[in-house]
Structures are given as structure tokens and as C-alpha cells.
C-alpha positions as CSV (number, residue, x, y, z in Angstrom):
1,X,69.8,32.2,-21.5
2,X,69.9,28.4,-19.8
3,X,73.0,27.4,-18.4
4,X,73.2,23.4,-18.2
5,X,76.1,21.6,-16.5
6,X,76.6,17.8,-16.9
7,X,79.3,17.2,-14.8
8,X,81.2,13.8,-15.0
9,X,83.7,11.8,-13.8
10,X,86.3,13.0,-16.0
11,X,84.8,15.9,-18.4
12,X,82.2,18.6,-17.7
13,X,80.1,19.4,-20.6
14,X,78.9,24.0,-20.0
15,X,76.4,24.1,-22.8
16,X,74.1,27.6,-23.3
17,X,70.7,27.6,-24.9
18,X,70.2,31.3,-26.1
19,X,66.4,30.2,-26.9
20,X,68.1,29.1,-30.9
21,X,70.4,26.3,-29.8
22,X,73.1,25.5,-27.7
23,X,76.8,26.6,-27.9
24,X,78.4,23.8,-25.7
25,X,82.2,23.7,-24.3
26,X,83.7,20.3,-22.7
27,X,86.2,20.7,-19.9
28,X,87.9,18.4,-17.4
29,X,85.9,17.9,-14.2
30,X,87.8,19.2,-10.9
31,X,87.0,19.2,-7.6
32,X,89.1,21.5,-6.4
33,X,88.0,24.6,-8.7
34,X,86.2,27.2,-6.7
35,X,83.1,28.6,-7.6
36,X,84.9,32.2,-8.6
37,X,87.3,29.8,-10.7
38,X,84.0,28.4,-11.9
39,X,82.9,31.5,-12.9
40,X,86.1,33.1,-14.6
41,X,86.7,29.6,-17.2
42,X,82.5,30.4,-18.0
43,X,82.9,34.0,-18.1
44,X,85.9,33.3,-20.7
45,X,84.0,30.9,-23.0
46,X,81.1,33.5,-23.1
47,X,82.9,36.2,-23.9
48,X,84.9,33.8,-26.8
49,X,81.7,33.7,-28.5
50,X,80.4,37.2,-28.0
51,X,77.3,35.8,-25.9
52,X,76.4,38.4,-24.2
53,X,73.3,38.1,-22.7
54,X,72.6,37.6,-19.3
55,X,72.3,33.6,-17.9
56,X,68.7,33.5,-16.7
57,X,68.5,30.1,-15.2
58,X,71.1,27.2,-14.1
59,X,70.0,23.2,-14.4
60,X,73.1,20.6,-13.2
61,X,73.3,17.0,-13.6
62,X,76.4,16.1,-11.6
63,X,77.3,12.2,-10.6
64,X,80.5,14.2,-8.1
65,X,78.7,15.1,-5.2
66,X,81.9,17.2,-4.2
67,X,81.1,19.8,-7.0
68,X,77.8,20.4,-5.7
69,X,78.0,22.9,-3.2
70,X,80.6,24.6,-5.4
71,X,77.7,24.5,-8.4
72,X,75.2,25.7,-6.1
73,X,77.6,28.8,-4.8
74,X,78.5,29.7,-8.5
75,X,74.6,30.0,-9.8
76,X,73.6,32.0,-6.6
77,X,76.6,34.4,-6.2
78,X,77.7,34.8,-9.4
79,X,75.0,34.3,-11.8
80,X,72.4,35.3,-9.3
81,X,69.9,32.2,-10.0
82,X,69.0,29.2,-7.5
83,X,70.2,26.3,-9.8
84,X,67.9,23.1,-10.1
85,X,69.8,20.0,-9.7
86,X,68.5,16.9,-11.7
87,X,66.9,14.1,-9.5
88,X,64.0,11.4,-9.5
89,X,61.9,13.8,-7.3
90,X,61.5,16.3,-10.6
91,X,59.0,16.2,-13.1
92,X,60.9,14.2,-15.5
93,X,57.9,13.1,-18.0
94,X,58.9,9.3,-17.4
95,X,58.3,6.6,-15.0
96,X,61.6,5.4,-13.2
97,X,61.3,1.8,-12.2
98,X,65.3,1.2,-11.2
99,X,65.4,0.2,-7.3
100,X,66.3,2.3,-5.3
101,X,65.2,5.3,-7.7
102,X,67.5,7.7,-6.4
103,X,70.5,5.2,-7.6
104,X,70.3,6.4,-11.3
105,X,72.5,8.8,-12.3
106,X,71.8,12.1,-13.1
107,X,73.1,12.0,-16.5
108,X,71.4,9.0,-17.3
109,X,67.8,11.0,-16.6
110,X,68.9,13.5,-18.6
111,X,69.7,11.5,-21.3
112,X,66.3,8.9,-21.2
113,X,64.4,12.9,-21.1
114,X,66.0,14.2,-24.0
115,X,66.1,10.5,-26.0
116,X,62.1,10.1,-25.7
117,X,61.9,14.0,-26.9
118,X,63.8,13.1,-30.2
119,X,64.2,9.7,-31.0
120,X,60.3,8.5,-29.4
121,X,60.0,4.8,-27.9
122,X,60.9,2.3,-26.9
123,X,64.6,4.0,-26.9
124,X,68.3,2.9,-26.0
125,X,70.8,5.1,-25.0
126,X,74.8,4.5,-25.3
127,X,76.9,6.9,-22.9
128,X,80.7,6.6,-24.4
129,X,81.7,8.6,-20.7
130,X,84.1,7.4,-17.8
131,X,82.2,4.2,-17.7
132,X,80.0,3.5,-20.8
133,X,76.4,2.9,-19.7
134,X,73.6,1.6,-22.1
135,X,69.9,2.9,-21.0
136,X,66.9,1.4,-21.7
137,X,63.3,3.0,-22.3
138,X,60.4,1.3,-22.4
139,X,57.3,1.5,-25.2
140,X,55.2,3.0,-22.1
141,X,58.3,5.7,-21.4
142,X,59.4,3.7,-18.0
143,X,62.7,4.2,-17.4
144,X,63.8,-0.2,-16.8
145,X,67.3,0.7,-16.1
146,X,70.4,-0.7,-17.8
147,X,74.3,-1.7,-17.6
148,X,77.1,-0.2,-17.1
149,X,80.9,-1.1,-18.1
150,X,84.3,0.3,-18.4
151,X,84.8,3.1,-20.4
152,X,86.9,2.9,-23.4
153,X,89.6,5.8,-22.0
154,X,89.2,3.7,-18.4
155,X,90.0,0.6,-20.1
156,X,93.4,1.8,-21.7
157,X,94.3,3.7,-18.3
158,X,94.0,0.6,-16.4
159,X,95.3,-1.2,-18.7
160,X,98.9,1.0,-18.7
161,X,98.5,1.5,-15.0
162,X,98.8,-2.0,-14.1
163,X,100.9,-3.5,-16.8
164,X,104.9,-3.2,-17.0
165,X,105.4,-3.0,-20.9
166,X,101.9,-1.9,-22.5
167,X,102.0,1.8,-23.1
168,X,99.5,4.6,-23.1
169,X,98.4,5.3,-26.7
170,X,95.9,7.6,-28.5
171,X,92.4,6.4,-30.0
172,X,92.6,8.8,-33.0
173,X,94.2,6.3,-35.3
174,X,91.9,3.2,-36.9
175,X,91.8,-0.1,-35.1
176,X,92.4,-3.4,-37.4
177,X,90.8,-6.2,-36.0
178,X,94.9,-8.1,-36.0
179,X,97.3,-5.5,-34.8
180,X,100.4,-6.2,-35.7
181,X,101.9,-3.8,-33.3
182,X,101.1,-3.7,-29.6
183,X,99.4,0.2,-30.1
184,X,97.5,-1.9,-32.9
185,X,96.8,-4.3,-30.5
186,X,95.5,-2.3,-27.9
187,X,93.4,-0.3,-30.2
188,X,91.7,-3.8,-31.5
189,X,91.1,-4.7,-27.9
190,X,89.6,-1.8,-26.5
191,X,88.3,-0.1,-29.4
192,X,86.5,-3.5,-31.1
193,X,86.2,-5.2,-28.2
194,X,84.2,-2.7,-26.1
195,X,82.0,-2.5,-29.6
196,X,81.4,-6.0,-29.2
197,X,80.3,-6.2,-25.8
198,X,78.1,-3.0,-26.8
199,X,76.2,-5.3,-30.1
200,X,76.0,-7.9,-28.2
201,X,74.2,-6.1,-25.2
202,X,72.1,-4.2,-27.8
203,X,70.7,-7.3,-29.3
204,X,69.8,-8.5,-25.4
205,X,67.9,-5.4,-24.9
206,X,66.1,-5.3,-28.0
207,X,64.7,-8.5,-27.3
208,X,63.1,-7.4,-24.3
209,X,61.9,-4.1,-25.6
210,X,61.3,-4.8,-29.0
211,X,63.5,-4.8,-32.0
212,X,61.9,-1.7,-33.5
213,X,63.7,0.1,-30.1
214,X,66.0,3.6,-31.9
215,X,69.2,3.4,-30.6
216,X,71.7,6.5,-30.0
217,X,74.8,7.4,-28.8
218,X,76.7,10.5,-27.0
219,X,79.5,11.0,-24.6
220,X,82.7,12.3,-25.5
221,X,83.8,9.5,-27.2
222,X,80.7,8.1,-28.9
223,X,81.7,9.5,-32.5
224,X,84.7,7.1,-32.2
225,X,83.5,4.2,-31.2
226,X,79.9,4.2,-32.4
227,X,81.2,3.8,-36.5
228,X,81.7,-0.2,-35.3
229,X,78.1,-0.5,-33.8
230,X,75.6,-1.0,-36.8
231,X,73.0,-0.8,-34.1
232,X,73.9,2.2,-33.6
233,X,71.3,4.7,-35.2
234,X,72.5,8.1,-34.4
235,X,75.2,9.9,-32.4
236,X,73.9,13.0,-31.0
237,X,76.6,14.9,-28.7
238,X,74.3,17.2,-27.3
239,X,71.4,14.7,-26.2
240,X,71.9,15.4,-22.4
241,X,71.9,18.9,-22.9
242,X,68.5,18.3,-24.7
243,X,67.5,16.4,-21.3
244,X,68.2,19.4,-19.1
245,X,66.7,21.5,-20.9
246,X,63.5,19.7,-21.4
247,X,63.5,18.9,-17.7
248,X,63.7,22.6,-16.6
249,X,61.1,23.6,-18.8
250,X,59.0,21.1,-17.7
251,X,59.7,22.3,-14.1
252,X,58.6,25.7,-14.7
253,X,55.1,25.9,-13.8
């Protein structure tokens, strides 16, 4: 089986390809788990779902350098593979034109990989993470680059953090466009608001790459805000998973 970790600023996404699909488990990203910790909370969600097979081979995307040497110590010691860490100097099956190369986030490769692979070109991909970024692939599969802005979850943290009277609230409930309480207010704000910005940028980007470009969505928070982007083609949660594993096998020989 292929392990793949996408490790983020706030969420970890473990996913396992056992050569069908992938069974895929989301956990909070800390620093300060060890690599036997590491390998006890993956040992657990394998067992949950009776996967018993042995992992074969370990691909990371990680934007925390900190967890790195931690990553590295769990796939050699514990799962007895040399991990391959996602980076511009792989065979990644597109052109990266973003200056300097090495800027762009792991992540973000993995998802322009695994977007090509499904959705073809030219192709724009929405990452509802930490920060929501918006990726942009060209007809000729070059990698232009994109932008980047506060996440949803980030905006309603900083929001709470630095005011005296606006309170932390949850996202599950709708969002009316006139809330008439402040959690309806915030929710309008953040919610609509970041889908705004997000249209508004899509229709910048399609001018450049063309209007036929697909657009989809993942991130941990893409099935709740995407419903108020009608750019918005598809949501696909497990499109950087996809990336990984279509840049290890392309690795291979």
C-alpha cells in the first residue's frame, strides 16, 4: 500500500491507496508529535479499518518544515521505506514557471498534478485550507502560479482574537446575505464574502487562461463554501491525494 501525507498548517490529511482507492483520515497537524506518536495514531486508523497490509511506499507534501525530520524518522524506522518528499526537482509532468520555483507549496504541486490527471486543461484549483489559495494551470500544463488569501477558519479566528465583543461561532449553519444577529453576521461576512472575493478572482483568471478553464475545489472546507461559487465545477476532497500519488508513480522508474 501508498501512504500519502499532506501535512498543513492546521490539518494533516493520512490517506492509503490499497491499489482500489484511498481510505483517507484528517487530523490536526502538531509539531510536537514524535515519530513513534506518529506511528501509534496511523497504526490505530489502520487497524479501525482492518487494512492489513503492509505500507509499501511513503510520499509527503508538508508546507511545516518542523515535521519533516519527524516524517522522514516515521517512514524509515517504523514503516521501513525512505519516504519521497514533494518538490519542483521531481518529475511532476508539468512546467513550473512561479519565481523562485522552490516558493510553491508542496500542496499546491500536488494539487495542479492530480487536477491536470482528472479535470484536463487549462485548470483552476481552489484550496479551502489555513489560507485559501486559487492555482492556475495553463492550456500547455505550466504551472503560472496564483493567489493566496485568508482562510475562512483564519478569518473568524482573527476576527475573535482581536475584537472585544465578536464571538467565535460555528460554520455549520447557513449564512443569509443580512444577518440579523451578529453569528448571522459573521457568517455573511466570512462565509459570502470570502465567496466573493473567490468569483471575482475566478473570472480574472479565466480571462487570462481562457473561459473554457474547469474549475475545482478541496480542502477541508471546500464542501462549505464552494455551494456559493457557481464557478465552481467540482469539489473533489481527495484531489491532492490523487497528486501524490500520481507523482510517485511517475517517480518510479
Amino acid at each position: 500500500m501508498l501512504l500519502a501525507i499532506d501535512v498543513g498548517n492546521t490539518h494533516t490529511v493520512l490517506g492509503v491507496h490499497d491499489g482500489h482507492g484511498w481510505h483517507a483520515w484528517r487530523v490536526h497537524t502538531n509539531p510536537a508529535r514524535t515519530e513513534e506518536e506518529h506511528f501509534v495514531l496511523l497504526r490505530t486508523l489502520l487497524q479501525a479499518e482492518n487494512l492489513l497490509a503492509p505500507i509499501e511506499a511513503v510520499i509527503i507534501a508538508t508546507v511545516v518544515p518542523a515535521l519533516e525530520e519527524t516524517l522522514r524518522l516515521l517512514a524509515q524506522r517504523w514503516l521501513k521505506c525512505e519516504p519521497l518528499f514533494v518538490s519542483v526537482q521531481l518529475n511532476l509532468g508539468i512546467q513550473v514557471a512561479y519565481e523562485p520555483p522552490n516558493a510553491v507549496g508542496a500542496d499546491r504541486l500536488a494539487n495542479a498534478v492530480g487536477a491536470k490527471a482528472h479535470y484536463g486543461l487549462p485548470v483552476v484549483v481552489v484550496d479551502f485550507g489555513t489560507a485559501t489559495t486559487l492555482d492556475a494551470i495553463s492550456r500547455e500544463g505550466v504551472y503560472l502560479g496564483g493567489a493566496i488569501l485568508p482562510g475562512v477558519e483564519l478569518m473568524l479566528e482573527s476576527l475573535a482574537g482581536r475584537t472585544a465583543r465578536l464571538p467565535r461561532i460555528a460554520l455549520s449553519e447557513a449564512a443569509s446575505p443580512i444577518g440579523r444577529t451578529t453569528p448571522e453576521s459573521l457568517r455573511s461576512g466570512v462565509l459570502l464574502g470570502s465567496a466573493g472575493a473567490i468569483e471575482h478572482l475566478l473570472t480574472l483568471f479565466k480571462a487570462e487562461l481562457g473561459s473554457d478553464a474547469h474549475v475545482v475545489a478541496t480542502g477541508g472546507l471546500a464542501e462549505r463554501v464552494a455551494p456559493f461559487c457557481p464557478q465552481i465545477q467540482a469539489v473533489d476532497p481527495l484531489l491532492t491525494l490523487e497528486g501524490l500519488r500520481i507523482i510517485y508513480e511517475r517517480n518510479q522508474t
